[in-house]
PyMOL CGO cylinders between C-alpha atoms (Angstrom):
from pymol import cmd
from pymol.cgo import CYLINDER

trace = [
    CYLINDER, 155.06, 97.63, 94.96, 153.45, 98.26, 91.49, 0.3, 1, 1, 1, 1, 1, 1,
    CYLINDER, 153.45, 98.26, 91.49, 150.00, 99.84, 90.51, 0.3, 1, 1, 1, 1, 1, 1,
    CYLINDER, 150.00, 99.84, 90.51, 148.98, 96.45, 89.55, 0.3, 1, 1, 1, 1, 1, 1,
    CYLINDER, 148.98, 96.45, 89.55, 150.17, 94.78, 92.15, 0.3, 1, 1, 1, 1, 1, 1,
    CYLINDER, 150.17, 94.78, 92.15, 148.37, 96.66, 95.09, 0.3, 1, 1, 1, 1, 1, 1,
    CYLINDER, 148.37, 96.66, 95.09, 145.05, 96.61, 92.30, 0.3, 1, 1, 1, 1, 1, 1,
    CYLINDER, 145.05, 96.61, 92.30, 146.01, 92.57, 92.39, 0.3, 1, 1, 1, 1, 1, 1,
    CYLINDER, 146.01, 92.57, 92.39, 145.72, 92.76, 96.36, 0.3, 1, 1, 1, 1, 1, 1,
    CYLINDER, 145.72, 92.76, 96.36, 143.09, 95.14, 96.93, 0.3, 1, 1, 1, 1, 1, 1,
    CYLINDER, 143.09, 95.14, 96.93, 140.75, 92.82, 94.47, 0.3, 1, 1, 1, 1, 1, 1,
    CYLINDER, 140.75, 92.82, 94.47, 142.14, 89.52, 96.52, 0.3, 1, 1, 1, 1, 1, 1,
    CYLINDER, 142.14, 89.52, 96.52, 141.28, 91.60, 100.21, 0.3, 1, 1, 1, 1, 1, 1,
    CYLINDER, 141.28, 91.60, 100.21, 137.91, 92.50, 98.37, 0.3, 1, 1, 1, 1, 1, 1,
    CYLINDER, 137.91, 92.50, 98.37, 137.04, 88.80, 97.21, 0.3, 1, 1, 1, 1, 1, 1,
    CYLINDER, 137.04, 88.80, 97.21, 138.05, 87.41, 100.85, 0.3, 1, 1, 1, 1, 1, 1,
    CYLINDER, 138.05, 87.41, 100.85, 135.65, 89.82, 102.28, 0.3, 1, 1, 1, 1, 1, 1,
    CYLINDER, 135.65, 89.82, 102.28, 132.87, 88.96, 99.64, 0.3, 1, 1, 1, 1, 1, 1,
    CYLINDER, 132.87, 88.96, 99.64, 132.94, 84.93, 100.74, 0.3, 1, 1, 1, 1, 1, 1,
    CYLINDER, 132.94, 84.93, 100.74, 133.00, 85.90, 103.98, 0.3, 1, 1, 1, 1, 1, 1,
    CYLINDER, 133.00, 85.90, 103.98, 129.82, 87.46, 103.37, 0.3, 1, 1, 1, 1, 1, 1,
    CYLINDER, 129.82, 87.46, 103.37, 128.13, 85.12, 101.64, 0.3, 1, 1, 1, 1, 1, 1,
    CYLINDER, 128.13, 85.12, 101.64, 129.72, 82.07, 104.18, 0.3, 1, 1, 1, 1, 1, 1,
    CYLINDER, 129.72, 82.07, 104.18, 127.53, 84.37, 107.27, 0.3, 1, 1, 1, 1, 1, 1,
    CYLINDER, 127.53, 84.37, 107.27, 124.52, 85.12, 105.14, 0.3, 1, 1, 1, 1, 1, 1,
    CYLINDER, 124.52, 85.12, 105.14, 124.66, 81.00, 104.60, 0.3, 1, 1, 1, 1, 1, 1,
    CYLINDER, 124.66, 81.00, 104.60, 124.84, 80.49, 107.98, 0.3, 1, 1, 1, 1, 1, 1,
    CYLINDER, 124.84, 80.49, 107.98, 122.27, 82.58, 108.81, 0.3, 1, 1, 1, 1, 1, 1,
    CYLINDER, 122.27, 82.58, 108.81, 119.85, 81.17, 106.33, 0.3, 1, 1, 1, 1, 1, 1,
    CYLINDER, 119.85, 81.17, 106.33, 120.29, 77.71, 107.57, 0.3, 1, 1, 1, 1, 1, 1,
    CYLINDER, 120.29, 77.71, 107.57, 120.15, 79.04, 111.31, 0.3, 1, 1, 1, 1, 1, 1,
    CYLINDER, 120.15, 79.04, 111.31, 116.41, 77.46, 112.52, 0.3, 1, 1, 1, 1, 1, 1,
    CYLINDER, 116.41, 77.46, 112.52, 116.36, 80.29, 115.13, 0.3, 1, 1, 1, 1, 1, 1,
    CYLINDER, 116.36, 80.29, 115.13, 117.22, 83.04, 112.68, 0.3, 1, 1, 1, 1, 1, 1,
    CYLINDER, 117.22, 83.04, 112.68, 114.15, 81.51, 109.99, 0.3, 1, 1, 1, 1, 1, 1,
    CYLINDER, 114.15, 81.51, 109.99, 111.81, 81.72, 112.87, 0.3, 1, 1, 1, 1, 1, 1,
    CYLINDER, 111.81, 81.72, 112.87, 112.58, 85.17, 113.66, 0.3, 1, 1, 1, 1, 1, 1,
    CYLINDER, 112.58, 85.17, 113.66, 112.12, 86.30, 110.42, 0.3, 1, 1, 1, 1, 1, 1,
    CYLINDER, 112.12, 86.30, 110.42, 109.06, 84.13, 109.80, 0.3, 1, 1, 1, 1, 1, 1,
    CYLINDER, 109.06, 84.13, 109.80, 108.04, 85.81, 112.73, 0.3, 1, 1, 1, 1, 1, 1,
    CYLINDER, 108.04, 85.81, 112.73, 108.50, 89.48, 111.42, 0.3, 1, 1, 1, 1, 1, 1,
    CYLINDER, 108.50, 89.48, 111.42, 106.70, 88.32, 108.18, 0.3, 1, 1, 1, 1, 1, 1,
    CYLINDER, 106.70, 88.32, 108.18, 103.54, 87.29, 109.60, 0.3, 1, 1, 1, 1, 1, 1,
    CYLINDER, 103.54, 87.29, 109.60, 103.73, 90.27, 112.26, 0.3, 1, 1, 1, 1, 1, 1,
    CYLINDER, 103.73, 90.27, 112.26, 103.49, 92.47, 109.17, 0.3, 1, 1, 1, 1, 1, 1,
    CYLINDER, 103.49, 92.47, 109.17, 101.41, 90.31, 107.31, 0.3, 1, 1, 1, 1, 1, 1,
    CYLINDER, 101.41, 90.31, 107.31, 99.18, 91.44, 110.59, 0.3, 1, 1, 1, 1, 1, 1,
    CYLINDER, 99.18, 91.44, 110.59, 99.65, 95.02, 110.75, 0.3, 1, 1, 1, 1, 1, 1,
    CYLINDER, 99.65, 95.02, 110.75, 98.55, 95.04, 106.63, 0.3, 1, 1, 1, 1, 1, 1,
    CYLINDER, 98.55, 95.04, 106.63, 95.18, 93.34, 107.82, 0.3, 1, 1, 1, 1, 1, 1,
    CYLINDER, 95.18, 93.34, 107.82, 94.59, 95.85, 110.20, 0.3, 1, 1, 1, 1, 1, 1,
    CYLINDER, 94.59, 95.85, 110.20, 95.20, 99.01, 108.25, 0.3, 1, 1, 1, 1, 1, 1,
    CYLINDER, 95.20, 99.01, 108.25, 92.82, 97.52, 105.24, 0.3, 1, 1, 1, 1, 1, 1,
    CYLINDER, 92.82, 97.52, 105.24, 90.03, 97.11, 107.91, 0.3, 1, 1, 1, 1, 1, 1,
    CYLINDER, 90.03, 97.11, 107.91, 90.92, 100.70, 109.02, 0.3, 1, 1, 1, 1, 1, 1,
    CYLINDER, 90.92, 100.70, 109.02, 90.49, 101.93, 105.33, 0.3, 1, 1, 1, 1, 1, 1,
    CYLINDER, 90.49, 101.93, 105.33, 87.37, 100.47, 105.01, 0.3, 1, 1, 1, 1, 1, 1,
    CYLINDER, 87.37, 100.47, 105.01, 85.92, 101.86, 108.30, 0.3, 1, 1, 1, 1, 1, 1,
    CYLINDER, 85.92, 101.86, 108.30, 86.63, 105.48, 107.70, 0.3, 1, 1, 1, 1, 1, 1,
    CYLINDER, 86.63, 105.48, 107.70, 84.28, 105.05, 104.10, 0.3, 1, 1, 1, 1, 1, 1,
    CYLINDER, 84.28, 105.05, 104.10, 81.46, 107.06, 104.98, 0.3, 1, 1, 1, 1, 1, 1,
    CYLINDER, 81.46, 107.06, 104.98, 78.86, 104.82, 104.00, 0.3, 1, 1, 1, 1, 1, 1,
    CYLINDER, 78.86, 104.82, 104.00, 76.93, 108.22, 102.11, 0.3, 1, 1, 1, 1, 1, 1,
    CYLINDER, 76.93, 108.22, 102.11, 79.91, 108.88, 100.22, 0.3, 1, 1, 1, 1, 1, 1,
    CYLINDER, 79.91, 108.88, 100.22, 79.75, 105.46, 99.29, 0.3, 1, 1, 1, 1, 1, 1,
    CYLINDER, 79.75, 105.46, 99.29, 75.81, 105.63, 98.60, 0.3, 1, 1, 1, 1, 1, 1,
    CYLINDER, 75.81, 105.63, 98.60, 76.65, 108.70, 96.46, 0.3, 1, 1, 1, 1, 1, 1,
    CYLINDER, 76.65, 108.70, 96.46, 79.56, 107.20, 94.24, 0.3, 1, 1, 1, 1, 1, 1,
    CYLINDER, 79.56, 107.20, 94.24, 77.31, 104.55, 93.55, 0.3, 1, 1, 1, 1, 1, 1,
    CYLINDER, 77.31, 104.55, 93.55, 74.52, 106.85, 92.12, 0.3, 1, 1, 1, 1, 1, 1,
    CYLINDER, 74.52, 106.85, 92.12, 77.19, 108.98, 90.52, 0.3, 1, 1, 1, 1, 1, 1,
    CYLINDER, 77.19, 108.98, 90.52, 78.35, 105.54, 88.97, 0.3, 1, 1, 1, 1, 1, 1,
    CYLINDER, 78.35, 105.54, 88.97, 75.04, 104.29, 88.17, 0.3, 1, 1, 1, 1, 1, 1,
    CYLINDER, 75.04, 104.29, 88.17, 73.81, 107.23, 86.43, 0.3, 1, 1, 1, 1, 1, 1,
    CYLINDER, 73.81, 107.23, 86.43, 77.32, 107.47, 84.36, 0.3, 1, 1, 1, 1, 1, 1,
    CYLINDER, 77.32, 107.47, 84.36, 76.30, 103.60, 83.15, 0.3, 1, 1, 1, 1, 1, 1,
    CYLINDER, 76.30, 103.60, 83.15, 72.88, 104.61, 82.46, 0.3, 1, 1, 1, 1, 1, 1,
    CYLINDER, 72.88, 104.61, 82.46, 73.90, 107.90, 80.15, 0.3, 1, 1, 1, 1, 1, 1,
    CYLINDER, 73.90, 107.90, 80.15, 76.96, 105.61, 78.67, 0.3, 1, 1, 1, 1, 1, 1,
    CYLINDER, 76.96, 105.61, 78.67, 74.18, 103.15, 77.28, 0.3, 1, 1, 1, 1, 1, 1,
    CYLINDER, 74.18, 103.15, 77.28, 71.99, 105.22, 76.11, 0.3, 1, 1, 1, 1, 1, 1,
    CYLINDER, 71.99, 105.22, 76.11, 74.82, 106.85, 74.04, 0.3, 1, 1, 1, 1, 1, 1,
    CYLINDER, 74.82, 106.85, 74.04, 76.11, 103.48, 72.72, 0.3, 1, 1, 1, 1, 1, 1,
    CYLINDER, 76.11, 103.48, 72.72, 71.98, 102.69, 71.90, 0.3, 1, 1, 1, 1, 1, 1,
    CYLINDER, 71.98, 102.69, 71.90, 71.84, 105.94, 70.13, 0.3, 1, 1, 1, 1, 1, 1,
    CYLINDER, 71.84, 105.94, 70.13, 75.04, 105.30, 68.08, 0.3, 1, 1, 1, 1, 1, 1,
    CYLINDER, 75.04, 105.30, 68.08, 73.84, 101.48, 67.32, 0.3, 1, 1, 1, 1, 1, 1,
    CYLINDER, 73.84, 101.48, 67.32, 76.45, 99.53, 69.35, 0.3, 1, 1, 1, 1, 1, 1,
    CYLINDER, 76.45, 99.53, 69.35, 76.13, 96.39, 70.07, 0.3, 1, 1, 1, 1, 1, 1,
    CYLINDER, 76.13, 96.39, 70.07, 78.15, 97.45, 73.34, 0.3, 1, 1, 1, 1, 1, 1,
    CYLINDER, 78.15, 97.45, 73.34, 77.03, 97.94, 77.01, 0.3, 1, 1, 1, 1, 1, 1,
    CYLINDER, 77.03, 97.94, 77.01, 78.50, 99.01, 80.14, 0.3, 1, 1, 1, 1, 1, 1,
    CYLINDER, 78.50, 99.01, 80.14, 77.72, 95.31, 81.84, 0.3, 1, 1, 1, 1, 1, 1,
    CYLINDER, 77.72, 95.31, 81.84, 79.19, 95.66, 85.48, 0.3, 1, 1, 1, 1, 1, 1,
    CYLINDER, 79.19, 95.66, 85.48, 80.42, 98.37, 87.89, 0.3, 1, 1, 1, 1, 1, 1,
    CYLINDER, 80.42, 98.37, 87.89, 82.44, 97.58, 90.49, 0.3, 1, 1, 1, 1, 1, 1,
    CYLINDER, 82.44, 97.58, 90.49, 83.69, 100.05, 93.35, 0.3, 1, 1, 1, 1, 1, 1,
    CYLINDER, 83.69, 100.05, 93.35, 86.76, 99.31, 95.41, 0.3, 1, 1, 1, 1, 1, 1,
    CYLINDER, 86.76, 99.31, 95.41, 86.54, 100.15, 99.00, 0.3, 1, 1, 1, 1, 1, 1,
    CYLINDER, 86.54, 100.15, 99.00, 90.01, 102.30, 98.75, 0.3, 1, 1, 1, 1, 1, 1,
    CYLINDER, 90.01, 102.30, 98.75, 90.75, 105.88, 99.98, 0.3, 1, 1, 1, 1, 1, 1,
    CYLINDER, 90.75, 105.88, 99.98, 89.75, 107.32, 97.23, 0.3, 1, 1, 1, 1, 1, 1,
    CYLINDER, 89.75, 107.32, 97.23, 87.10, 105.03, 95.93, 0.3, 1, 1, 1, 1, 1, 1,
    CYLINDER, 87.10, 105.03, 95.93, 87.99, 103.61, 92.73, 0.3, 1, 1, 1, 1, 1, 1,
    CYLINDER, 87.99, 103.61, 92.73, 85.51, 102.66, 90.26, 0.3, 1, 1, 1, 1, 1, 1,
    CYLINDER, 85.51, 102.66, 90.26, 85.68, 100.09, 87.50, 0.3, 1, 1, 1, 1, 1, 1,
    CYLINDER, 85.68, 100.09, 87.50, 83.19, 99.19, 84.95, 0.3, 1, 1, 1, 1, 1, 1,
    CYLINDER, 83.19, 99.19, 84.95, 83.14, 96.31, 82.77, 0.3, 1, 1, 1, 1, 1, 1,
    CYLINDER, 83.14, 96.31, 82.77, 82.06, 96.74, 78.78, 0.3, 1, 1, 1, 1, 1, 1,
    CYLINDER, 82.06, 96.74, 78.78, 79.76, 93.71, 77.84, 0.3, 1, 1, 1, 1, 1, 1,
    CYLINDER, 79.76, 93.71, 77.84, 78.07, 92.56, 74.35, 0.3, 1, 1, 1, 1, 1, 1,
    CYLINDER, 78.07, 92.56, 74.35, 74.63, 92.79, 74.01, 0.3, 1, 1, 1, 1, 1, 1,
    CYLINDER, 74.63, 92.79, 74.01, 73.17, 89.09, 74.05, 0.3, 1, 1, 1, 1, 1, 1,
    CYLINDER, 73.17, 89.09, 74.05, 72.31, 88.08, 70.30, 0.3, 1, 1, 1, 1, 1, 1,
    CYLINDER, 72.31, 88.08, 70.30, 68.34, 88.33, 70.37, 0.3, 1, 1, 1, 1, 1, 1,
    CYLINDER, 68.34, 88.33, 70.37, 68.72, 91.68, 72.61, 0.3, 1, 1, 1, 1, 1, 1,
    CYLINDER, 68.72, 91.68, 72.61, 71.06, 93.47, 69.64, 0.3, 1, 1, 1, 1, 1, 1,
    CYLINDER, 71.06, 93.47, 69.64, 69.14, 96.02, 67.64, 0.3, 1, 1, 1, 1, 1, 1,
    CYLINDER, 69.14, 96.02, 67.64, 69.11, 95.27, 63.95, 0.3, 1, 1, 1, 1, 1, 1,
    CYLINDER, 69.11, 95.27, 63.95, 70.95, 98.44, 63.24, 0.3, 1, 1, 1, 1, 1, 1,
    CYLINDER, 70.95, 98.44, 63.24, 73.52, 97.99, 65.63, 0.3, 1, 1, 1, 1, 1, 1,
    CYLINDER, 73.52, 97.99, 65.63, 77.25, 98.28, 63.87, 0.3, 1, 1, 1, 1, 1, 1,
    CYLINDER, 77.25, 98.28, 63.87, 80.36, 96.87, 64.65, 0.3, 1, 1, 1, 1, 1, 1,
    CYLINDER, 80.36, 96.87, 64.65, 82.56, 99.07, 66.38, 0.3, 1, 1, 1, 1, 1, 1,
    CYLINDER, 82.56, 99.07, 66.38, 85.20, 99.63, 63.19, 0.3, 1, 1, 1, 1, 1, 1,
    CYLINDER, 85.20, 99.63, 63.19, 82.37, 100.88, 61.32, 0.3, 1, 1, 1, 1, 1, 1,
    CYLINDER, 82.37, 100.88, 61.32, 81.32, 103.34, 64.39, 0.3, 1, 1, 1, 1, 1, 1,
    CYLINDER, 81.32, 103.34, 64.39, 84.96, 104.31, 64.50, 0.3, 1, 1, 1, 1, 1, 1,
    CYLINDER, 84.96, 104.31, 64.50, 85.20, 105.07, 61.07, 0.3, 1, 1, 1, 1, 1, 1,
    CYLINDER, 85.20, 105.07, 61.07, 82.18, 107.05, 60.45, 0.3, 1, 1, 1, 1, 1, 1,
    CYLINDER, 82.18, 107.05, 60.45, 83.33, 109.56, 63.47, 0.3, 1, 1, 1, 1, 1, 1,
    CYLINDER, 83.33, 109.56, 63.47, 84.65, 112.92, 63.09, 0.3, 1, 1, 1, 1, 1, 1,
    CYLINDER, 84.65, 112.92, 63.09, 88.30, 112.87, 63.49, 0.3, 1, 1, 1, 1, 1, 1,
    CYLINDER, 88.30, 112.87, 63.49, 88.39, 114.34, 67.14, 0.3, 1, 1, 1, 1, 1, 1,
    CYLINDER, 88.39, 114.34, 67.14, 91.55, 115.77, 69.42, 0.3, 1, 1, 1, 1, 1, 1,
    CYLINDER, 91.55, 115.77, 69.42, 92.62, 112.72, 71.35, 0.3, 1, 1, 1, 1, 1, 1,
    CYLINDER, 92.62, 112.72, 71.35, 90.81, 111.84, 74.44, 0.3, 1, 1, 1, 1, 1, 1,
    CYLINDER, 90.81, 111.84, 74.44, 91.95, 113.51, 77.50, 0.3, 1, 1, 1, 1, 1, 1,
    CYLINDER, 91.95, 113.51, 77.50, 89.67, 113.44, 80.22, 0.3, 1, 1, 1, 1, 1, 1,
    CYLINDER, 89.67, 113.44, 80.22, 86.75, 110.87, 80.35, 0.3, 1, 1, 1, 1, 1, 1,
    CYLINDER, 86.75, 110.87, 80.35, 84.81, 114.29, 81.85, 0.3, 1, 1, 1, 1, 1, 1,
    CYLINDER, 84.81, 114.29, 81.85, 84.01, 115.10, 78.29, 0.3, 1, 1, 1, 1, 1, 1,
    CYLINDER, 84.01, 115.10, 78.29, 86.67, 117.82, 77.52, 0.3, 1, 1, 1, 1, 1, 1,
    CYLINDER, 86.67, 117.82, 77.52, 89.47, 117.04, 75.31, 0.3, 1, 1, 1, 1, 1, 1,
    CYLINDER, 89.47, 117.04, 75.31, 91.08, 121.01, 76.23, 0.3, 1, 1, 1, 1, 1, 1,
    CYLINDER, 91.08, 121.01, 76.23, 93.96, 120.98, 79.16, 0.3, 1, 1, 1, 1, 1, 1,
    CYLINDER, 93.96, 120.98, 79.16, 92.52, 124.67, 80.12, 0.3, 1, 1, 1, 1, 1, 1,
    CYLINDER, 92.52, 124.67, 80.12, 88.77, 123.51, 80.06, 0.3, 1, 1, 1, 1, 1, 1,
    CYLINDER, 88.77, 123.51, 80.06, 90.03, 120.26, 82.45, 0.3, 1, 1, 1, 1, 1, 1,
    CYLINDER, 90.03, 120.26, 82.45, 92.33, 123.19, 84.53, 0.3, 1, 1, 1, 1, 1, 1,
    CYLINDER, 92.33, 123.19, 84.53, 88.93, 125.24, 84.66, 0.3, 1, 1, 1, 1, 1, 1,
    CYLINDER, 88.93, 125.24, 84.66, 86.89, 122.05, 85.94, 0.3, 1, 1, 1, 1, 1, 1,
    CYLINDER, 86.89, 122.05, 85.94, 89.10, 120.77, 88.45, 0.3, 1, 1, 1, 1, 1, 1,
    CYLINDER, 89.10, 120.77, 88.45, 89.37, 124.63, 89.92, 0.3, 1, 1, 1, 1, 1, 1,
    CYLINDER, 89.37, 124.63, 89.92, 85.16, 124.91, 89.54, 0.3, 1, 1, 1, 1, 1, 1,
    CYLINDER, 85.16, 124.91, 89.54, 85.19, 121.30, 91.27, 0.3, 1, 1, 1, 1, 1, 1,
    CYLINDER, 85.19, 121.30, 91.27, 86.72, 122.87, 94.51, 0.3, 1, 1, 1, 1, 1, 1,
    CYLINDER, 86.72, 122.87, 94.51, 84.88, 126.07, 94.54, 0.3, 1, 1, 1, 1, 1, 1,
    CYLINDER, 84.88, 126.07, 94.54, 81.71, 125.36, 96.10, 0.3, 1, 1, 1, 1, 1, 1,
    CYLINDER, 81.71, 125.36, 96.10, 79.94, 128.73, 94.39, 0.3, 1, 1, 1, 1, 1, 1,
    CYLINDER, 79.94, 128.73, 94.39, 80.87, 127.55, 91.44, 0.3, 1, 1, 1, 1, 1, 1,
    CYLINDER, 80.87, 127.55, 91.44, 78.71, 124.34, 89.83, 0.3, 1, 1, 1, 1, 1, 1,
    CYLINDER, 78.71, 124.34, 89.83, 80.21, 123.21, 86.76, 0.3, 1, 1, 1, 1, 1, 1,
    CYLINDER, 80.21, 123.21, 86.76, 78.43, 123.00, 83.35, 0.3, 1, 1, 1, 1, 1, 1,
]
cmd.load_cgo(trace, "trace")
């Protein structure tokens, strides 16, 4: 027998084993008893999901929380003031906290309503344009340096050290 040949058969043995395959996973599919067992499995684990998100929100201690939020509040606070001081018509509108492990913290950027908008604000093109041209934005801690965000993280777990 040839090269080919045995190839020829070896493909055929291979293709046979394939539609078997496919023929049992059909089977199975269709099988009522085999769709309630997995229906089964699903909502088991649809279940166990529920349970470890009430866990995660449990073990938030609730002054952690009560700090992020002043944390947060007072970041909004300084962020508007900035954007007043530079004339946008911009404001940080909404914060929103997710009760993960860690905390995550959104905020949403709003427009200042119409009669609210100062009459020097500027568009933000114009803002951008006037700027310095700046090293691209690294960190949203203020520092634009790799070795100044390496020294902050390391003064950030030091508790004798209080950063800047």
């Amino acid at each position: 027998m040839s090269f080919l040949d045995r190839a020829k058969n070896a493909a055929g043995q291979m293709a046979d084993q394939a539609r078997q395959t496919v023929e049992q996973v059909t089977d199975r599919a269709g099988d009522p008893a085999a769709q309630e067992r997995m229906r089964l499995r699903v909502s088991g684990g649809m279940r166990l999901a529920g349970r470890r998100m009430r866990t995660v929100v449990e073990r938030i201690d609730p002054a952690t929380l009560a700090d992020l939020i002043i944390k947060a509040t007072a970041v909004q606070e300084l962020t508007n003031r900035a954007l007043r001081e530079r004339g946008s018509p911009y404001r940080i509108a909404e914060i929103t906290v997710a009760a993960t492990i860690p905390p995550g913290v959104n905020f949403t950027i709003g427009r200042v309503a119409e009669g609210e908008t100062p009459a020097d604000s500027r568009s933000s093109t114009e803002l951008l344009a006037d700027a310095p041209a700046e090293e691209a934005i690294l960190s949203l801690g203020g520092s634009s340096e790799i070795t100044e965000l390496a020294e902050l993280a390391d003064a950030e777990d030091d508790p004798a050290v209080t950063p800047a």
